[in-house]
C-alpha positions as MATLAB code, in Angstrom:
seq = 'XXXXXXXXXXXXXXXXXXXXXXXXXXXXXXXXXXXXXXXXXXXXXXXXXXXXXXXXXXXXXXXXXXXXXXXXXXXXXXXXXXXXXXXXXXXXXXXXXXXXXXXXXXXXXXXXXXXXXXXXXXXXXXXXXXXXXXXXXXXXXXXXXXXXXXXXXXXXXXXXXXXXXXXXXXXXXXXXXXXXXXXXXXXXXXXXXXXXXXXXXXXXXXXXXXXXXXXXXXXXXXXXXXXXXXXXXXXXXXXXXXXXXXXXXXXXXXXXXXXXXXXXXX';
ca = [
      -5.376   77.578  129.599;
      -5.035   77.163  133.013;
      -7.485   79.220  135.869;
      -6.035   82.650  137.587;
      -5.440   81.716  141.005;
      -8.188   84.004  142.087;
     -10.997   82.345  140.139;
      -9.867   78.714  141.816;
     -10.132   80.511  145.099;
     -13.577   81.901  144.192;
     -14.596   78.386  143.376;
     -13.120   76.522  146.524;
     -14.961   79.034  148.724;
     -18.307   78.684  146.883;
     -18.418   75.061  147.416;
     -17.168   75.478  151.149;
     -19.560   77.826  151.434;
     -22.317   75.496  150.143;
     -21.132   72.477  152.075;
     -21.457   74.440  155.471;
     -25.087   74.295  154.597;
     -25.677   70.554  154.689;
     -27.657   69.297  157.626;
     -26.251   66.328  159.278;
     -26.343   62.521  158.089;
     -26.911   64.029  154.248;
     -24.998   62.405  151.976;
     -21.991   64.963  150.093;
     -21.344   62.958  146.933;
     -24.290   64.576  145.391;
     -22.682   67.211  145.048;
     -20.675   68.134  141.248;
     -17.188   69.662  143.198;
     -16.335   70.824  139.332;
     -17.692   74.869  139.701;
     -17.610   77.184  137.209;
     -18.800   80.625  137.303;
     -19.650   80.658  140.944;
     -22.219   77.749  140.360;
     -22.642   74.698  142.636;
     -24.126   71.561  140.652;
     -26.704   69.206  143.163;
     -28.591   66.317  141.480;
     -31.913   67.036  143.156;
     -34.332   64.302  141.163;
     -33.131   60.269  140.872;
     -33.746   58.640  137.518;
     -36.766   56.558  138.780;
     -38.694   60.489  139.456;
     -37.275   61.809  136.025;
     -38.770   58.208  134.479;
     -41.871   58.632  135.784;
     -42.221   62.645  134.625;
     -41.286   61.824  130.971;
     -43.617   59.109  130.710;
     -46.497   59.988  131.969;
     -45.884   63.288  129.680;
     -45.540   61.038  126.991;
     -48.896   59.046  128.665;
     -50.974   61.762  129.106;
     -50.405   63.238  125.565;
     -51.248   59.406  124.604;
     -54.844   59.831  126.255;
     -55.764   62.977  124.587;
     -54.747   61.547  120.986;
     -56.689   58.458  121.278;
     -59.366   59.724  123.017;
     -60.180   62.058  119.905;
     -59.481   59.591  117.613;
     -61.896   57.291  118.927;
     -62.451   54.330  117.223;
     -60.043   51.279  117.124;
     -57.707   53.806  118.660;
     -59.894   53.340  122.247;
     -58.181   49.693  122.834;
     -54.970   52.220  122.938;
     -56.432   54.227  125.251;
     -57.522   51.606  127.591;
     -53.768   50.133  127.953;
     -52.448   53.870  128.349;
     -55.070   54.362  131.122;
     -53.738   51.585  132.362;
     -50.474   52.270  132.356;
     -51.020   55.937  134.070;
     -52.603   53.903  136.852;
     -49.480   52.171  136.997;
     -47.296   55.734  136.700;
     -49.554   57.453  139.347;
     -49.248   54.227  141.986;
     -45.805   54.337  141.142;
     -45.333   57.675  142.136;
     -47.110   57.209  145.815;
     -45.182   54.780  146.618;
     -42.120   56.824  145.661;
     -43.027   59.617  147.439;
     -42.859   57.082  150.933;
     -40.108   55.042  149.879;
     -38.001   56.997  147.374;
     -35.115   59.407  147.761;
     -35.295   62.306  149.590;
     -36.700   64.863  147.406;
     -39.169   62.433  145.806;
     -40.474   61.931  149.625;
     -43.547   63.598  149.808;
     -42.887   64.372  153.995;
     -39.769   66.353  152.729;
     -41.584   68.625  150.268;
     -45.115   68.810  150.995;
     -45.712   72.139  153.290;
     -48.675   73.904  155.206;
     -50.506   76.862  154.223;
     -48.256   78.994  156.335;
     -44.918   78.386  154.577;
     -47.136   78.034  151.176;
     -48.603   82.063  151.248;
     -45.232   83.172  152.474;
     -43.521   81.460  149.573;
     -46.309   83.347  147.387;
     -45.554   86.888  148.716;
     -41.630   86.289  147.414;
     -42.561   85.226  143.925;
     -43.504   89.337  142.881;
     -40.129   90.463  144.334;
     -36.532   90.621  143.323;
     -34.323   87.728  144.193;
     -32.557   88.912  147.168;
     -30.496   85.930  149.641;
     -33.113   86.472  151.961;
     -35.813   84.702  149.599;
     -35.713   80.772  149.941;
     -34.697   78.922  147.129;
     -35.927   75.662  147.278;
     -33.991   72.424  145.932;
     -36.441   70.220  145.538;
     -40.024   70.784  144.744;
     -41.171   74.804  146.116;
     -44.121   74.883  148.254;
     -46.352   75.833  144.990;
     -44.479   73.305  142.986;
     -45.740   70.732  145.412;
     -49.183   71.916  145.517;
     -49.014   71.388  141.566;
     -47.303   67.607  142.276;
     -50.339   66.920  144.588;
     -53.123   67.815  142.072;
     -51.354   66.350  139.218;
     -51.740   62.961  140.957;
     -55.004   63.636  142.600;
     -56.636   64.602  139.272;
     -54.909   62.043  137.255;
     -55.206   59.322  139.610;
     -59.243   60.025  139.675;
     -59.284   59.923  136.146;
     -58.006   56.705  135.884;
     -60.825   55.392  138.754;
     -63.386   57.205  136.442;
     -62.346   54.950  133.662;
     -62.335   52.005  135.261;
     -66.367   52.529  135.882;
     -67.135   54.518  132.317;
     -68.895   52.955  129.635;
     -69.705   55.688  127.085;
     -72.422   52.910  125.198;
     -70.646   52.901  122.206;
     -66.525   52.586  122.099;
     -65.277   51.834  125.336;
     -66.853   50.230  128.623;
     -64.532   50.066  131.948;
     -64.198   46.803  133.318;
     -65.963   47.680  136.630;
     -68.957   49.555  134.575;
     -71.504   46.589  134.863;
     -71.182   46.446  138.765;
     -71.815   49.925  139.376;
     -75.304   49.968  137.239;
     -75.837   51.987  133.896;
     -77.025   55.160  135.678;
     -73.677   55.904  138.257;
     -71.253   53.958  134.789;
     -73.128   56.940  133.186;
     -72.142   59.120  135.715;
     -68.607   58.040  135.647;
     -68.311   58.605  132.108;
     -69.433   62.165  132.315;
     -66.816   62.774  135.450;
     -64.364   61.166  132.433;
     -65.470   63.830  130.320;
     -65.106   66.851  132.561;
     -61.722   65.411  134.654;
     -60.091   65.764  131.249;
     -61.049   69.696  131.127;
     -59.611   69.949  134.398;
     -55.922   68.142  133.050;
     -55.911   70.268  130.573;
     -56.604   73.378  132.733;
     -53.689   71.868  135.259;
     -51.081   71.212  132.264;
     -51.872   74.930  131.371;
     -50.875   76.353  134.626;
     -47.957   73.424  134.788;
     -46.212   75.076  131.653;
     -46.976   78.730  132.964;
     -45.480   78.493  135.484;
     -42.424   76.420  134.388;
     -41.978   79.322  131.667;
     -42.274   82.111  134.642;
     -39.321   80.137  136.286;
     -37.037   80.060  133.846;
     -37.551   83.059  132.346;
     -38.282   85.151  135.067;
     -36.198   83.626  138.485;
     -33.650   82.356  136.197;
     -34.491   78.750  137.549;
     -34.448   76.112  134.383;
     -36.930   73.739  135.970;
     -37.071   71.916  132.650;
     -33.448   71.333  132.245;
     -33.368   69.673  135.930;
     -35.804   67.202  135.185;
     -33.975   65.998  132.118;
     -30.355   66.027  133.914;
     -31.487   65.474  137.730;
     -29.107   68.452  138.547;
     -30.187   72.135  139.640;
     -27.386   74.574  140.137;
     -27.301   77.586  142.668;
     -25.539   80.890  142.398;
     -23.633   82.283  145.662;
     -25.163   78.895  147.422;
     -28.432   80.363  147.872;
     -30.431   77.102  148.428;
     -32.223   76.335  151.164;
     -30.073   74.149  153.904;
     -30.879   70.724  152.047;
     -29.577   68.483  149.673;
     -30.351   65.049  148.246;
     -29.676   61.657  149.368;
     -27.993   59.313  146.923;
     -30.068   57.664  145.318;
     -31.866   54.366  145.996;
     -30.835   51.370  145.138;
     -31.815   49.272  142.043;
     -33.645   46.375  143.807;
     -35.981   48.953  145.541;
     -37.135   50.377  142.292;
     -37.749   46.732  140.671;
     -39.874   46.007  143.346;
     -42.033   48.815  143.365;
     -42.449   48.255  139.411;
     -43.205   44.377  139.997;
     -45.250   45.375  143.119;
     -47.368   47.951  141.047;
     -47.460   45.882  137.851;
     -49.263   42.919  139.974;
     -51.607   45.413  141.166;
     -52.180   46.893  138.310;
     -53.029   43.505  136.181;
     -54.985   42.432  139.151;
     -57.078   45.424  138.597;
     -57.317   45.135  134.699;
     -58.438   41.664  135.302;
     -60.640   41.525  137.863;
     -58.665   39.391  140.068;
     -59.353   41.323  143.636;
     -63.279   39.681  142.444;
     -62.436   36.179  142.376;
];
């Protein structure tokens, strides 16, 4: 059945509407022209950012398993740690090098825009609110302690030696007393993930259920939608190209082994 002529005019204005809000030299084809219901598809995360979430989900949960199963399963946990290293480098360089809402100039705010973000979150969504396409000025506070935390975990690691299962590979130049110090920061950074994860889902479940804003869905598709074009006036680049993300994998991967193997020592 074909549209009323009314509901095509509805859409065309909506994405007019939403169009008049790019800022120059941004590129349009971003943009899903296909509306429905007053919505305006954007694809806000690339598929390298999207990669990196779902792994080091899938990393992270990998830790915690091994890391209580102890045993044989701490070889496991020493590749994973590895790996995260690898996710959380990854990501850093990303955030200089990557598209434009993986760039961590284009998301990362002050304190200023950060508390008046806060004092919107209690109130109704009006147009006047910002809605954010890329990472919110809390959301990037979260992004920021994620790899902060993480990231120092892995360090830890790399100087633990618990006496018994696992030693880092940097734990006999350090001395037993700061290894042993290490290992306890090991212990208690891992309290901390968990606390961070905690908050993490919170608030992802007080966005979708409560703003209406399926955070979740976004990171699986790449695509956040808007109703009557409130977003804020921003959209996404196209994506980068294919040789740039090969070699940032190759050019953490080197670093990464060179790490695991002592090789900056030789």
């Amino acid at each position: 059945m074909e549209n009323e002529p009314g509901v095509e005019h509805a859409k065309h204005d909506e994405v007019a509407k939403y169009n008049l809000a790019k800022p120059d030299g941004v590129e349009l084809d971003s943009v899903t022209r296909d509306v429905t219901a007053g919505e305006v598809t954007t694809r806000v995360w690339d598929w390298p950012i999207r990669l990196f979430h779902w792994l080091l989900v899938l990393a992270i949960a990998g830790l915690f398993f091994t890391g209580k199963q102890g045993g044989n399963w701490m070889q496991w946990h020493e590749y994973i740690g590895y790996s995260v290293l690898g996710l959380i480098l990854f990501r850093v360089i990303w955030g200089v090098v990557g598209s434009y809402h993986a760039k961590f100039i284009n998301f990362v705010r002050g304190p200023k825009t950060v508390f008046a973000y806060m004092k919107t979150l209690n109130k109704k969504d009006a147009p006047s609110n910002p809605k954010y396409l890329g990472h919110n000025p809390m959301g990037a506070l979260s992004v920021i302690a994620f790899l902060v935390v993480i990231g120092a975990q892995a360090i830890f690691g790399l100087f633990a030696d618990d006496d018994i299962m696992l030693r880092g590979p940097y734990a006999s130049m350090v001395g037993s007393e700061l290894s042993s110090l290490f290992t306890q920061l090991h212990q208690w950074n891992s309290n901390l993930i968990l606390a961070l994860i905690g908050l993490h889902i919170a608030a992802i479940l007080f966005y979708v259920f409560i703003k209406k804003d399926n955070l979740i869905k976004a990171m699986f598709t790449g695509k956040k939608s808007s109703i009557g074009g409130r977003f804020e006036p921003n959209m996404s680049e196209k994506s980068r190209p294919y040789w740039l993300f090969i070699i940032v994998v190759a050019l953490v991967t080197t670093i990464v082994y060179a790490v695991a193997n002592k090789l900056f020592l030789a």
